[in-house]
C-alpha positions in Angstrom: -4.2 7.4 25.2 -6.1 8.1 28.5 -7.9 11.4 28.9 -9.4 12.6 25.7 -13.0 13.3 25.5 -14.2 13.6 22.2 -14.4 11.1 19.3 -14.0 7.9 18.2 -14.8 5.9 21.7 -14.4 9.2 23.6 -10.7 9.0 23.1 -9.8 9.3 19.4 -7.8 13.0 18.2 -8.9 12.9 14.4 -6.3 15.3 12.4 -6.8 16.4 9.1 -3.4 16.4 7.4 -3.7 19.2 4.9 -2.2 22.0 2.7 -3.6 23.4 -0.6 -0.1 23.3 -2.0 1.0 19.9 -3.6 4.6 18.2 -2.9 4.9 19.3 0.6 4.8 15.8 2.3 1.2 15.4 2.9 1.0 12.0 2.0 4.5 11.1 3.4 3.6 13.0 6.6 0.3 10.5 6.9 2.5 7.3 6.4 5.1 7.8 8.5 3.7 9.5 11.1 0.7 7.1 11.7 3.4 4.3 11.3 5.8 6.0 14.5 2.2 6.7 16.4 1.5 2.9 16.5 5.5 2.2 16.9 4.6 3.7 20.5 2.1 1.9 21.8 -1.2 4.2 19.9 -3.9 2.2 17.8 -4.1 4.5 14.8 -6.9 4.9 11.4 -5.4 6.3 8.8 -8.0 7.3 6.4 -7.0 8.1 2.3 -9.0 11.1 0.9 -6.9 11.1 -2.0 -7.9 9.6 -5.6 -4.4 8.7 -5.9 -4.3 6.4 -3.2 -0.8 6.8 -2.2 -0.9 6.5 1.6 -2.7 3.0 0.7 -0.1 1.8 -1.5 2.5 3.2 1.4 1.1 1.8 3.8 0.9 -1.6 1.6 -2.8 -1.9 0.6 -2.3 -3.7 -3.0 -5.2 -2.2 -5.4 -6.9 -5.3 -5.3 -7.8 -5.2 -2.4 -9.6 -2.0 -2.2 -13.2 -3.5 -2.6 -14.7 -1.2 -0.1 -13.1 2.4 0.4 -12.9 6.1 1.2 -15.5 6.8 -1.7 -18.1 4.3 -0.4 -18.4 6.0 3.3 -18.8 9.5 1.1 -21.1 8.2 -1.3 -23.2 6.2 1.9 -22.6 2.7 0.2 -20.4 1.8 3.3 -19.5 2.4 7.2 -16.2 2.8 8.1 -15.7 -0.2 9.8 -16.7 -2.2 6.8 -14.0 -0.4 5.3 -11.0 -0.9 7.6 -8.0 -2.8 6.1 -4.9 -4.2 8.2 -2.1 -2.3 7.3 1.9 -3.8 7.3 2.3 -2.0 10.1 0.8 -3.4 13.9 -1.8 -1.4 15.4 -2.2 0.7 12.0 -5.7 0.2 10.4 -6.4 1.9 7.0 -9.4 2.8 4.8 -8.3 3.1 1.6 -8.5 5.1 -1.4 -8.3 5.0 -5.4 -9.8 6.8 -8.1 -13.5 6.4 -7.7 -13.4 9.5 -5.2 -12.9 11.7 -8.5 -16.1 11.3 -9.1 -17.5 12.3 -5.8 -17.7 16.1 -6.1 -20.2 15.6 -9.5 -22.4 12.9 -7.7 -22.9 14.9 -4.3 -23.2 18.4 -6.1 -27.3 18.3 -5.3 -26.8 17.1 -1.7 -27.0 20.2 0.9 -24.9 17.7 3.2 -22.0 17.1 1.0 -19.5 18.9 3.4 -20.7 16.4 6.3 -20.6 12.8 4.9 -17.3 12.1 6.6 -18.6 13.8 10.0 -21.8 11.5 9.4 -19.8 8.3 9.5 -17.4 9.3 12.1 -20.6 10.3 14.1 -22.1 6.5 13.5 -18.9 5.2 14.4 -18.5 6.9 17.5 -22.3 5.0 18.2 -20.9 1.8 17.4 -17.9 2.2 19.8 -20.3 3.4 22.5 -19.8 2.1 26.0 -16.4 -0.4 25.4 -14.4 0.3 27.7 -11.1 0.6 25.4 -11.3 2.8 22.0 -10.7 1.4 18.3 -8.5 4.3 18.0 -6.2 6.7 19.5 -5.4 8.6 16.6 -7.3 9.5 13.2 -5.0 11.0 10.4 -7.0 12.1 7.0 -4.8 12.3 4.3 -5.9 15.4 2.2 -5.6 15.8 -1.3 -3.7 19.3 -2.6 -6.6 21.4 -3.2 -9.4 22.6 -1.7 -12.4 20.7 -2.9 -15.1 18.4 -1.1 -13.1 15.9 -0.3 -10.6 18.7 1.8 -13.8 20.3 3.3 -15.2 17.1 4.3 -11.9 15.9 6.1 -11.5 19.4 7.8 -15.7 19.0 8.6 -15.0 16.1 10.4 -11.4 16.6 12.2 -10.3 18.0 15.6 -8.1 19.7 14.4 -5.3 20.4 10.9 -1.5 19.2 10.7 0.0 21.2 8.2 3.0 20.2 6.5 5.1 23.0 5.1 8.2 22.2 2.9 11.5 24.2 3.4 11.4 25.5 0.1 10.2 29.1 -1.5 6.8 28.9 -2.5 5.9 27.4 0.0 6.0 30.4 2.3 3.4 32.1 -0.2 0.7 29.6 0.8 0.7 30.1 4.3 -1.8 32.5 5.1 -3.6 32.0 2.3 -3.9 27.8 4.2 -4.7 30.1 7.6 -7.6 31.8 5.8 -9.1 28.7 4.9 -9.4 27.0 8.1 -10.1 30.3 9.3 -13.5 30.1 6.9 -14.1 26.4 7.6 -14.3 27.1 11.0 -16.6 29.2 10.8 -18.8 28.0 8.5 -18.5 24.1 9.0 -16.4 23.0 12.0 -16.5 25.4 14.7 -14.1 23.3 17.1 -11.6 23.3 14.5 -8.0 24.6 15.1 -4.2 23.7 13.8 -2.8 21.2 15.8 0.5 21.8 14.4 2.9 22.9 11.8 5.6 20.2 10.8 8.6 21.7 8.3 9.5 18.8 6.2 12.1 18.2 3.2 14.7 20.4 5.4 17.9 20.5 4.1 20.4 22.1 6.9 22.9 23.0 4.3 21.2 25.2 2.5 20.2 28.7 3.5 17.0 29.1 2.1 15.5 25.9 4.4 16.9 28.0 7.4 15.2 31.1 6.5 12.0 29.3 5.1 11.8 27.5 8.9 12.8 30.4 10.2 9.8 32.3 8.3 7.2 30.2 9.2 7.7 29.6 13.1 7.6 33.3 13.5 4.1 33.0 11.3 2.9 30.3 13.4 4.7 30.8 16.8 4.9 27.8 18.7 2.1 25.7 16.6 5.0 24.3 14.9 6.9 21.6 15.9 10.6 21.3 17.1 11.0 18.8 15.1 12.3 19.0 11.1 11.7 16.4 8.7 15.3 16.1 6.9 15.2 15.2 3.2 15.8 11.8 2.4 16.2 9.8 -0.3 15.7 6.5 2.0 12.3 8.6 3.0 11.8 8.9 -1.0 12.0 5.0 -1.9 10.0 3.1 0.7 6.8 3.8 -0.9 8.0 2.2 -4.3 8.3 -0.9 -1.9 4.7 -0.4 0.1 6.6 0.3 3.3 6.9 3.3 5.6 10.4 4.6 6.3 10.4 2.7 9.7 9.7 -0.5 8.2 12.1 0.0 5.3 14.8 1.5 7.1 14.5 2.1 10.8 17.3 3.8 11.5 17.8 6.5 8.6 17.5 10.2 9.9 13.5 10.0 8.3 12.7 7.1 10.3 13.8 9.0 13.6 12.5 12.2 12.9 9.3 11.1 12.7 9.2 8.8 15.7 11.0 12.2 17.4 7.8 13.7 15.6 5.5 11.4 17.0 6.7 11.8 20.7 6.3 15.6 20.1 2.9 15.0 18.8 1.8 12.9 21.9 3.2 15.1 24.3 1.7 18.5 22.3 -2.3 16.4 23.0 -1.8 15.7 26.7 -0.9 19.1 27.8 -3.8 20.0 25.7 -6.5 17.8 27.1 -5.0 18.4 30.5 -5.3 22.6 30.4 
């Protein structure tokens, strides 16, 4: 995307995709989204910071073939780009995750960088895409992990900026500002330029009530950082993981698989009248 000026190649918008509570769509939102990014036309990294792995096995990165991943740019055994794995999906480039990061927070605990080592390799990255004339990437999307530990720190260290997803359900609404607080503190301790990007309501069910008054709720929290558009819930949304797909490769036209390409489009539009004011 023409006109952004910071980051990978001077045009990458790196987005932490974070909330400390678990089960909101996180790693969904990751998937999907970076899948209907590169749908459009945008070259996208999407980076796994969970020990779970999930958005790999999404995105269909078997286990086997994780020889080099998330835990090895952390731990300095590897760059990024030794890291980067085709995804199934065109234009969608993933560095991968399993369980070895569990062990990261004990093996950096004596290192006064520890919140940095993403931000370090980004930062070598950015040298090693200096002066080409097209970027690797348009878009960066770190999926978080549900807490706030090192690995969350060190995404939100090296983004531009969080996505927040926020279910449609009660507790999620106790979370909020407590999620607020935190970036609040990382930006002002760690990441200075840091901001939310975005607030994206997800398993909405339009039947119900409560997922009226939840979205409801949170836009007048957030105002117009969240996002027009609602993630429905889906069971079709649900299984394509099980079958290493995202929704728009497993079922394009289910109302997941439009939301978020309508998400995407939102998303796009949201960072050019950004970089343009």
């Amino acid at each position: 995307m023409a006109g952004f000026v910071s980051g990978v190649g001077s045009s990458a918008r790196w987005l932490a995709i974070a909330n400390q509570k678990g089960g909101v769509g996180k790693t969904t939102t990751a998937i999907n989204l970076g899948t209907a990014l590169a749908a459009v036309g945008e070259r996208v990294l999407v980076i796994d910071l969970d020990p779970q792995g999930n958005a790999s096995t999404g995105l269909g990165i078997a286990p086997e073939k994780r020889h080099k991943t998330s835990y090895d740019v952390l731990a300095g055994n590897a760059s990024i780009s030794e890291c980067l794995l085709q995804s199934a999906v065109p234009n969608l480039l993933v560095v991968a995750a399993n369980s070895d990061l569990v062990g990261v927070e004990s093996e950096l605990t004596s290192d006064a960088a520890r919140p940095y080592k993403l931000r370090d390799a980004v930062t070598a990255l950015i040298g090693q895409q200096r002066g080409r004339s097209e970027a690797a990437f348009n878009y960066v999307l770190i999926d978080c992990p549900p807490s706030l530990n090192i690995l969350t720190l060190n995404a939100m260290s090296a983004a531009h900026a969080v996505l927040v997803p926020v279910q449609c359900e009660f507790f999620a609404l106790a979370c909020i500002s407590q999620l607020k607080d935190t970036i609040e503190q990382i930006r002002a301790t760690l990441n200075p330029r840091l901001e939310i990007q975005g607030v994206v309501l997800t398993m909405h069910d339009a039947r119900t009530s409560l997922s009226r008054e939840v979205a409801d709720e949170v836009r007048a929290f957030f105002g117009p950082k969240v996002y027009e558009t609602l993630i429905p819930r889906n069971t079709r949304v649900a299984e394509a993981p099980s079958h290493g797909k995202p929704i728009l490769l497993y079922d394009y036209d289910c109302p997941g698989s439009q939301a978020y390409i309508r998400l995407a489009t939102e998303i796009i539009e949201r960072e050019r009248r950004y970089q343009a004011a």
